[in-house]
TIGUFI-859919 format. One line per 10 residues: number of its first residue (from 1); their letters; for each residue y negated, z, x of C-alpha. Coordinates in pm, whole numbers, always signed. Each point is the difference from the previous one (the first is absolute). Example, Ala and Ser with C-alpha at 12.3 -4.5 7.8 and 13.67 -1.06 7.14 Angstrom:
BEGIN
1) AS) +450/+780/+1230  -344/-66/+137
END
This chain:
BEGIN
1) XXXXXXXXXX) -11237/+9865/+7798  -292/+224/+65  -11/+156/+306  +24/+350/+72  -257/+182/+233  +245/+345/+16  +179/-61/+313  +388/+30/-6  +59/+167/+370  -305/+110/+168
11) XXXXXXXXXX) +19/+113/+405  -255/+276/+73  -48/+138/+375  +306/-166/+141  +53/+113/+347  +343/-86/+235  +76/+89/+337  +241/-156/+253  -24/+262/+274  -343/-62/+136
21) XXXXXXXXXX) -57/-295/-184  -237/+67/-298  +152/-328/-218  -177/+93/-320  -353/+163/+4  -87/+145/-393  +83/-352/-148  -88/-14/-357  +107/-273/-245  +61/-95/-351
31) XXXXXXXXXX) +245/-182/-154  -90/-173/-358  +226/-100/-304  -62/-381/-24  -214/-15/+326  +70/-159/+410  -116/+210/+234  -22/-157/+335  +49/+228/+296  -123/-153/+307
41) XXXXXXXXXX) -5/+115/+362  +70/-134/+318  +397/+90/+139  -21/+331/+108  -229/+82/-244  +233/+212/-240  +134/-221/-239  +354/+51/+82  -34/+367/+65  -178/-20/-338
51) XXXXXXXXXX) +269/-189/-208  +278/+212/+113  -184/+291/-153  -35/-127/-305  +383/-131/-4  +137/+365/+117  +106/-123/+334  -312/+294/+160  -122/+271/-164  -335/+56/+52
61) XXXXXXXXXX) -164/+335/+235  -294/+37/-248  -119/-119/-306  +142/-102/-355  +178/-277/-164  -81/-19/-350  +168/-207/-267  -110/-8/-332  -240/+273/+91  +281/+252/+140
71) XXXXXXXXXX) +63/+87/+330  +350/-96/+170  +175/-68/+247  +294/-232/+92  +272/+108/+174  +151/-262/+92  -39/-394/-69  +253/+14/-298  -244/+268/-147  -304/-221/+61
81) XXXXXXXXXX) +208/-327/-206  +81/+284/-265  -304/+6/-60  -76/-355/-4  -198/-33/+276  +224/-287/+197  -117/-224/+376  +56/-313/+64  -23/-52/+364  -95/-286/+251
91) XXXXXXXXXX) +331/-7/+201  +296/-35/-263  +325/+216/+59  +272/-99/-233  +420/-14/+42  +14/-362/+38  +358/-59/-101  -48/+164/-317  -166/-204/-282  -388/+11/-180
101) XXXXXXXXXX) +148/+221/-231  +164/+213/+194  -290/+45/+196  -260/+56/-261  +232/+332/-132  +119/+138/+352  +76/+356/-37  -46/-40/-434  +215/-229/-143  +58/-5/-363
111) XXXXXXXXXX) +320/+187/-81  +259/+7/-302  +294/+178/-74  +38/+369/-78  -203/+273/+211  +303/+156/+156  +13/+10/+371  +133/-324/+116  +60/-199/-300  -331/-157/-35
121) XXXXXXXXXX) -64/-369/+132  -250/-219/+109  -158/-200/-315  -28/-338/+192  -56/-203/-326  -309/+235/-118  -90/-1/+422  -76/-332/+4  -153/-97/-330  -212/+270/+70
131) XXXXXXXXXX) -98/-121/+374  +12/-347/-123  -291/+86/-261  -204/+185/+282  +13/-342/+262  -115/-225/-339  -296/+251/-27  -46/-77/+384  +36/-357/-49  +305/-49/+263
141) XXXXXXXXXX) +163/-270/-128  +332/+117/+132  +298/+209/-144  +66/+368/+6  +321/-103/+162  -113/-164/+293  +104/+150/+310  -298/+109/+193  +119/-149/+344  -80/-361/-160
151) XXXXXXXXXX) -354/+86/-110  -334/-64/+182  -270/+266/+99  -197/-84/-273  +301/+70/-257  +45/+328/+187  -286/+125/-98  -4/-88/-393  +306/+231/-8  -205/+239/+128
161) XXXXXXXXXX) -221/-19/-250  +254/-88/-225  +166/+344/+59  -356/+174/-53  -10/-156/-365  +390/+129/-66  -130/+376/+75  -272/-3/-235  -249/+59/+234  -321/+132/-61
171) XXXXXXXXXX) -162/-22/+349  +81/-296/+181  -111/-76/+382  +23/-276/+115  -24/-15/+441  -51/-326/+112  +233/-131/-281  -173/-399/+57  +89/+14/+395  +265/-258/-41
181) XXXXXXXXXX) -64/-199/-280  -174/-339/-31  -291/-95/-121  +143/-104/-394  +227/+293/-4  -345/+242/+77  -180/-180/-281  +328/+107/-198  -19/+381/+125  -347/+45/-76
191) XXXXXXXXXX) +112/-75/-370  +298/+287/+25  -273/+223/+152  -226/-60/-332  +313/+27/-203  +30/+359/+123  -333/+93/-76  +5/-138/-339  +357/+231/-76  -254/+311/+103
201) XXXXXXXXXX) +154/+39/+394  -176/+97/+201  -5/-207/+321  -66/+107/+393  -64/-291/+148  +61/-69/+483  -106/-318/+132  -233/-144/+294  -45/-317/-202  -363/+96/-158
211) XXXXXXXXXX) +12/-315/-254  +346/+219/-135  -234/+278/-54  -273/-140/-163  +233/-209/-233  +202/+277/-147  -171/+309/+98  -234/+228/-212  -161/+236/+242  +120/+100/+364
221) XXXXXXXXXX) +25/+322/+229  -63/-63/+384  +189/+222/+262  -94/+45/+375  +176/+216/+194  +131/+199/-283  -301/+50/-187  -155/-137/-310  -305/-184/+114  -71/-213/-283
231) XXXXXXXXXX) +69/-96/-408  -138/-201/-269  +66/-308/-281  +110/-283/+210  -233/-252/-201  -272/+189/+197  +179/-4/+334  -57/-298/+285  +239/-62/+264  -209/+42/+296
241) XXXXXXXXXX) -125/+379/-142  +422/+50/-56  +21/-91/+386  -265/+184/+143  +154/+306/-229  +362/-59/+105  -91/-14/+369  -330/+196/+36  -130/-341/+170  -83/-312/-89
251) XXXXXXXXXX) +236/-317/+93  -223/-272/+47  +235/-295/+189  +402/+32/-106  +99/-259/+191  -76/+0/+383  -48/-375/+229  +291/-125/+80  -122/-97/+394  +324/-165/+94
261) XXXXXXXXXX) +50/-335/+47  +401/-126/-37  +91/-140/+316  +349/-105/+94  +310/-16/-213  +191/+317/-38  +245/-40/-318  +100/-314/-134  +279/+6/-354  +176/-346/-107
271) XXXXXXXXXX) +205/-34/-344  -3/+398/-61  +205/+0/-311  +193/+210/-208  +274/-109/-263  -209/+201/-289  -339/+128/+143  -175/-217/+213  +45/-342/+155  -148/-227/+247
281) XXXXXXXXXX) -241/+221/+137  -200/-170/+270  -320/+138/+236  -130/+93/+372  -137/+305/+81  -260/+34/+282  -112/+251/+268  -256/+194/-156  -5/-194/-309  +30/+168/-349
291) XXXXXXXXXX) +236/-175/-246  -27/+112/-382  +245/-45/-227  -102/+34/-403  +215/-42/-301  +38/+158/-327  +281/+287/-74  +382/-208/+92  -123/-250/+227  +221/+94/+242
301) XXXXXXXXXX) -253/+136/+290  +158/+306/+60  +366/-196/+20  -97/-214/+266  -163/+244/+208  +300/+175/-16  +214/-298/+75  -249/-16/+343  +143/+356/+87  +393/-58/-17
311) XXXXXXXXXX) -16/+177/-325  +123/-306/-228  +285/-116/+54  +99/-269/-223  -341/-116/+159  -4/-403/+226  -226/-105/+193  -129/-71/+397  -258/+241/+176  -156/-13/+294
321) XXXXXXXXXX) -167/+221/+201  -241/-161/+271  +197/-315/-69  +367/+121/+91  +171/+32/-316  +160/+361/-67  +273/+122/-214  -80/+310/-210  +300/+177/-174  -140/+321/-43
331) XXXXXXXXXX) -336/+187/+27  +145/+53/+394  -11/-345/+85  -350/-24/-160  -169/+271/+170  +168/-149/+393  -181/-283/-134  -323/+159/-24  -45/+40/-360  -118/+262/-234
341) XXXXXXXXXX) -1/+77/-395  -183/+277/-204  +185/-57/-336  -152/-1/-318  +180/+313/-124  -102/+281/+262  +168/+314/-121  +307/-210/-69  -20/-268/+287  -247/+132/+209
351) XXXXXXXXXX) +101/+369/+137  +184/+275/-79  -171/+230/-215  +189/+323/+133  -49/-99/+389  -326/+128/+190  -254/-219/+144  +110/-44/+326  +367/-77/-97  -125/-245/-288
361) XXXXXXXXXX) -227/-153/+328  +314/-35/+237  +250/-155/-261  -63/-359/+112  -6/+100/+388  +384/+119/-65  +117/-383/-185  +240/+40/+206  +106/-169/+374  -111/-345/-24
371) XXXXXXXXXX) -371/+62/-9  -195/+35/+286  -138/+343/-40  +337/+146/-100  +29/+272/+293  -360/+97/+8  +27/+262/-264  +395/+102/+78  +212/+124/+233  +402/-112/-10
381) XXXXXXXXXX) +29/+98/-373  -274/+242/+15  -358/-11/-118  -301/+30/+277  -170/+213/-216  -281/+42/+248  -51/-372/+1  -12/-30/-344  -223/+273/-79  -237/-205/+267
391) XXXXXXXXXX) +35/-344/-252  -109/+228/-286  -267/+129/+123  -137/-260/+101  +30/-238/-298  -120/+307/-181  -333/+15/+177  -23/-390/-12  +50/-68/-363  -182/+334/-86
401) XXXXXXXXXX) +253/+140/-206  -102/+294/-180  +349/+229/+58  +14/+388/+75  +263/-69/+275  +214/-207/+62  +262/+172/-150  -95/-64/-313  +269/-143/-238  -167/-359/-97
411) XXXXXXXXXX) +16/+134/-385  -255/+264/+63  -287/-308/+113  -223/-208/-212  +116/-362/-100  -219/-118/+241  +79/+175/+272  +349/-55/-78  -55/-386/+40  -162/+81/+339
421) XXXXXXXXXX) +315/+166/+120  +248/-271/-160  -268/-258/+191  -22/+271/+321  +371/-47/+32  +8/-364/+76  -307/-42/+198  +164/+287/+258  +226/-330/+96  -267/-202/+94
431) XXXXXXXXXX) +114/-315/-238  -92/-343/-9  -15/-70/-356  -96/+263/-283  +104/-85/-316  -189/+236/-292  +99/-7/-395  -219/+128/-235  -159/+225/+311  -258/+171/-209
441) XXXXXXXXXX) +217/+62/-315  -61/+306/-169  -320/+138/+247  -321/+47/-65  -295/-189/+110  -106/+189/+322  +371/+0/+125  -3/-376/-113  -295/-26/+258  +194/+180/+269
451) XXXXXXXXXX) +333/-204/-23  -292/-365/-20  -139/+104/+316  +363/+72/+137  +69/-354/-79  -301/-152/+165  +44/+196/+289  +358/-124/+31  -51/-345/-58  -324/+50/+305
461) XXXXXXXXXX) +250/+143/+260  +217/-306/-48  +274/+127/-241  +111/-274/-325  -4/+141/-367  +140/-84/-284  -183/+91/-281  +167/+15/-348  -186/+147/-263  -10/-59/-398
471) XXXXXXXXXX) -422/+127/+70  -187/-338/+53  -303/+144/+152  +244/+124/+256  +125/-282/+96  -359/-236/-55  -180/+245/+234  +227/+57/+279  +292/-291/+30  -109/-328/+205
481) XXXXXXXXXX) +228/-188/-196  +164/+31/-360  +391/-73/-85  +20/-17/-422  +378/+56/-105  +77/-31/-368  +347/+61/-133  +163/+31/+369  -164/-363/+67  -315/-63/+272
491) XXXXXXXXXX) -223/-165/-204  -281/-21/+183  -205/+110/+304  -380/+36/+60  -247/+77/+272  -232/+282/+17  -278/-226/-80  +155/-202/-243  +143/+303/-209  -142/+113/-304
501) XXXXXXXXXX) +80/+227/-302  +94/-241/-268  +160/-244/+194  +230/+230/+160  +48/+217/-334  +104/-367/-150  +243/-118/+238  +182/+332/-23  -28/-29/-355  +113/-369/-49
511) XXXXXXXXXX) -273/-112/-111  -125/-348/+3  -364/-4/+166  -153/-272/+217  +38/+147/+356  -103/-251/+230  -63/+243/+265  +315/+138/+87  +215/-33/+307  +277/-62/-186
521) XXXXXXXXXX) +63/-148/-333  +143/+215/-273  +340/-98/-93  +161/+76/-341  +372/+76/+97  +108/+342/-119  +267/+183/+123  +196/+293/-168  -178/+257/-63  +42/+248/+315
531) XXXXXXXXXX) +56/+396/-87  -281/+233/+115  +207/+254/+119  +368/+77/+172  +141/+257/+224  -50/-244/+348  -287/+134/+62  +68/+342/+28  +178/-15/+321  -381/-34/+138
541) XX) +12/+383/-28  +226/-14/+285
END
C-alpha cells in the first residue's frame, strides 16, 4: 500500500507533572498510518510517562492530542482502545487460569442472547474462533483454548499482540514487546511488525536493541529528560549519533575489565536435574570468577537457577558450598547458605511494585530466622526501622540510584533503577554467590553500563556471579567461563579465550560445526523441552 504522510495521532506541547517532577517537557510527536516510529530514550527519560498519555492512563497539564487532525482527550484507558489506539507492554499481566481466549476479550466478550438485563451470555464459540484467528495472524502456533498458566513468556506476549489485532487497532505500541523472545521468534516479530504497517497501522515502536530499530523502524523521536531532543528517517540515523542523543554523552567502552582473577572454589552442582526441565547439570563456581550461562528461549536457564534457590522442588541434585554439601528446600535455606538471585522477571519476581525503596531493600534481610542477619533489621516481631532506613541509604548512595526518597513505591522508578533496587536488596546480605538472569533486560544502554560495572566490581571484591543472559555480548565480554544449555541439557562449556560468536550461537543451536576448541564436547542428548515460565519464582518477591 502507499503510505500516508497525514499522521493519525499527533502529540503537540505535551507537558506532565508528578509533583515537582517535570516528566514530560513540550514533547511533540507524530504518529503515521503505515509507518514505525521508534521512540528512544534512556529509562527515566519519559517513555512510560509518555505511553500512558497516549493510552488515557495521564492526562496531560498542557498541550494537545490530536487524532485525525482533532483535538481529544482520553479519559480513561477504555476511551483511548475506543479509539483504537491499544499498548502492548514489556511486563505481561494476564489471569493465568483463564485461557488465550479468554484473555484476548477480558472485559468484551462476544455476547448472544436477547438484550434484556441478565439474559445475555457469553458467545464462547464466536470468542475463540475469533481469538484463534488473531494468534494465527501472530503466528503462535497454539490454541485459543490453552490455558495461559502452561504458556511461555514468549507466548504471553503474542496474545498481547494478539488482543491488539482483535480491537481493530489503529495505533499500536509496542514497549519492549522482543524482551523475552529468542532470536527466531524476533526474526518472526519483525514480520508481524511489517504486517501492521502494510494493513495502514500505525506503529510506536520501545526497545534498547538498536538493530530492532533500524530493522523495522521508519524514522525515530529521541527523549531526554522529558524533552524532544531529536527526529528524523531512521535510514539516515547511526547508532552512535542515537547514543550521544539519548544520553547527551557519548558511550565509548560498554563493557568495563573484568580485573578479577577466580581463585578458590565457592559453589560446586552435581546431577542438577529436573523430571521435565533440566537434567544433569554439572559446574564449579569460583571466588571472583564470572560464570555465563547462554541458551536460546526454553533452555531451561532460568529453571535451574531457580532450582539453586529452593524454589524447584521436584528439583535433585548435590550442592556444595565451600565443599560441605547443603540442603536447600526453600529460598531460606539458600540465602543461610550464602546465595543470591535477581530473577529474570523483576516486577513479578524481583520486588514489589507497591512497596517503597527501602522496604523493597530490606525484604531479603527479613527471610526469616535461619539467616544470619535476621535480627539486624528487627526487633521481637517488630521492624528496626532505623536500621533499615541506614541499609537503604546506603545501598542507595552506592549503586547510585536515581530515587526522590526512599519512600518511593518501586513502580514510580525507571527499569533500571528498579533492577538496582531488586540487585540492592541482596547485596545488603553480603552473599557469597550472586546469581543474575537476564540482568539488563528491558534497560537501556547507559543503565546497561551501570549494572556491567556493578558486576565487575562484584566479581573484584571477591563475590561469585552467575551470569545468565540470552545477550551474547553479555556474556563474551564479562563471564570467565561459558556454560551452553540447549533443551534443559549442558551441552557444552568454553573459556573466555576460547569463546566465540558462532561457535557458541551453534552449540546452543544444535548445530554441527567443527569445535575443536572447546572445554567440553557438545553432546546431542535432548531433554524435554523445559517451560520458560511458572509461578516458583515469584516467591523471590518475598
Amino acid at each position: 500500500m502507499t503510505e500516508s504522510t497525514s499522521p493519525l495521532l499527533s502529540l503537540r506541547g505535551i507537558h506532565k507533572r508528578f509533583g515537582p517532577t517535570h516528566a514530560l517537557r513540550g514533547v511533540d510527536l507524530d504518529l503515521v498510518p503505515g509507518q514505525a516510529l521508534a521512540l528512544i530514550g534512556e529509562n527515566g527519560a519519559g517513555k512510560s510517562t509518555l505511553v500512558k498519555t497516549l493510552t488515557g492512563v495521564h492526562q496531560p497539564d498542557e498541550g494537545r492530542i490530536l487524532l485525525d487532525g482533532q483535538p481529544l482527550r482520553f479519559a480513561d484507558t477504555q476511551a483511548a482502545q475506543a479509539a483504537g489506539v491499544v499498548a502492548v507492554h514489556q511486563e505481561t499481566v494476564m489471569f493465568e487460569e483463564l485461557t488465550a481466549a479468554e484473555n484476548i476479550f477480558i472485559g468484551r466478550p462476544p455476547m448472544k442472547g436477547p438484550k434484556l438485563p441478565g439474559l445475555r451470555v457469553i458467545d464462547w464459540a464466536t470468542m475463540n474462533a475469533r481469538a484463534q484467528q488473531a494468534l494465527d495472524q501472530v503466528g503462535a502456533g497454539f490454541a485459543a483454548t490453552t490455558p495461559v498458566k502452561q504458556l511461555s513468556l514468549a507466548q504471553r506476549h503474542l496474545i498481547e499482540i494478539a488482543r491488539a489485532l482483535s480491537q481493530n487497532a489503529r495505533v499500536v505500541i509496542l514497549d519492549e514487546p522482543t524482551a523475552a523472545l529468542s532470536q527466531s521468534e524476533i526474526r518472526d516479530f519483525y514480520g508481524i511488525v511489517r504486517g501492521l504497517k502494510a494493513r495502514g497501522v500505525a506503529v510506536l515502536f520501545i526497545t534498547h536493541k538498536f538493530d530492532e530499530l533500524f530493522a523495522v523502524c521508519d524514522r525515530y523521536v529521541v527523549l531526554r529528560d522529558g524533552a524532544s531532543v531529536g527526529h528524523g528517517r531512521m535510514a539516515e540515523a547511526d547508532e552512535p549519533g542515537l547514543v550521544r542523543l539519548m544520553a547527551g554523552r557519548a558511550i565509548e567502552q560498554i563493557y568495563p575489565e573484568v580485573r578479577s582473577q577466580p581463585g578458590q572454589t565457592v559453589l560446586q552442582v552435581r546431577g542438577l536435574s529436573h523430571p521435565t526441565e533440566f537434567h544433569d547439570l554439572n559446574f564449579e563456581l569460583r571466588r571472583g570468577e564470572i560464570l555465563g550461562f547462554y541458551g536460546l528461549v526454553g533452555a531451561g536457564r532460568s529453571e535451574a537457577m531457580l532450582a539453586l534457590m529452593g524454589l524447584n522442588p521436584q528439583a535433585r541434585g548435590e550442592i556444595r558450598i565451600d565443599g560441605q554439601r547443603v540442603e536447600i528446600r526453600d529460598p531460606a535455606d539458600a540465602i543461610a547458605a550464602g546465595l543470591a538471585c535477581v530473577p529474570e522477571e523483576r516486577q513479578r519476581q524481583g520486588g514489589i511494585l507497591a512497596f517503597s525503596v527501602r522496604h523493597n531493600i530490606s525484604l531479603a534481610a527479613l527471610a526469616g530466622p535461619r539467616h544470619a542477619v535476621h535480627g539486624r533489621y528487627s526487633r521481637g516481631p517488630w521492624l528496626a526501622a532505623d536500621q533499615e532506613g541506614a541499609l537503604a541509604a546506603g545501598l542507595i548512595e552506592r549503586l547510585s540510584i536515581k530515587t526522590a526518597s526512599q519512600d518511593t513505591p518501586l513502580s514510580g522508578l525507571s527499569g533500571g533503577n528498579q533492577q538496582k533496587v531488586v540487585i540492592g536488596k541482596w547485596l545488603g546480605l553480603q552473599p557469597r554467590v550472586v546469581i543474575l538472569d537476564e540482568p539488563t533486560k528491558g534497560i537501556d544502554v547507559g543503565a546497561k553500563q551501570a549494572v556491567y560495572r556493578l558486576i565487575a566490581e562484584m566479581v573484584e571484591q571477591g563475590l561469585a556471579v552467575i551470569l545468565v543472559s540470552s545477550e551474547l555480548p553479555e556474556v563474551m565480554n564479562l563471564a570467565h567461563r561459558i556454560v551452553v544449555m540447549k533443551r534443559g541439557r549442558q551441552v557444552a562449556e568454553f573459556t573466555r579465550e576460547a569463546a566465540d560468536a558462532e561457535t557458541v550461537v551453534a552449540a546452543a543451536s544444535g548445530l554441527q560445526l567443527t569445535r575443536p576448541h572447546l572445554a567440553e564436547p557438545v553432546h546431542d542428548a535432548v531433554a524435554p523441552r523445559p517451560s520458560t515460565d511458572g509461578p516458583a519464582g515469584a516467591a523471590l518477591a518475598a
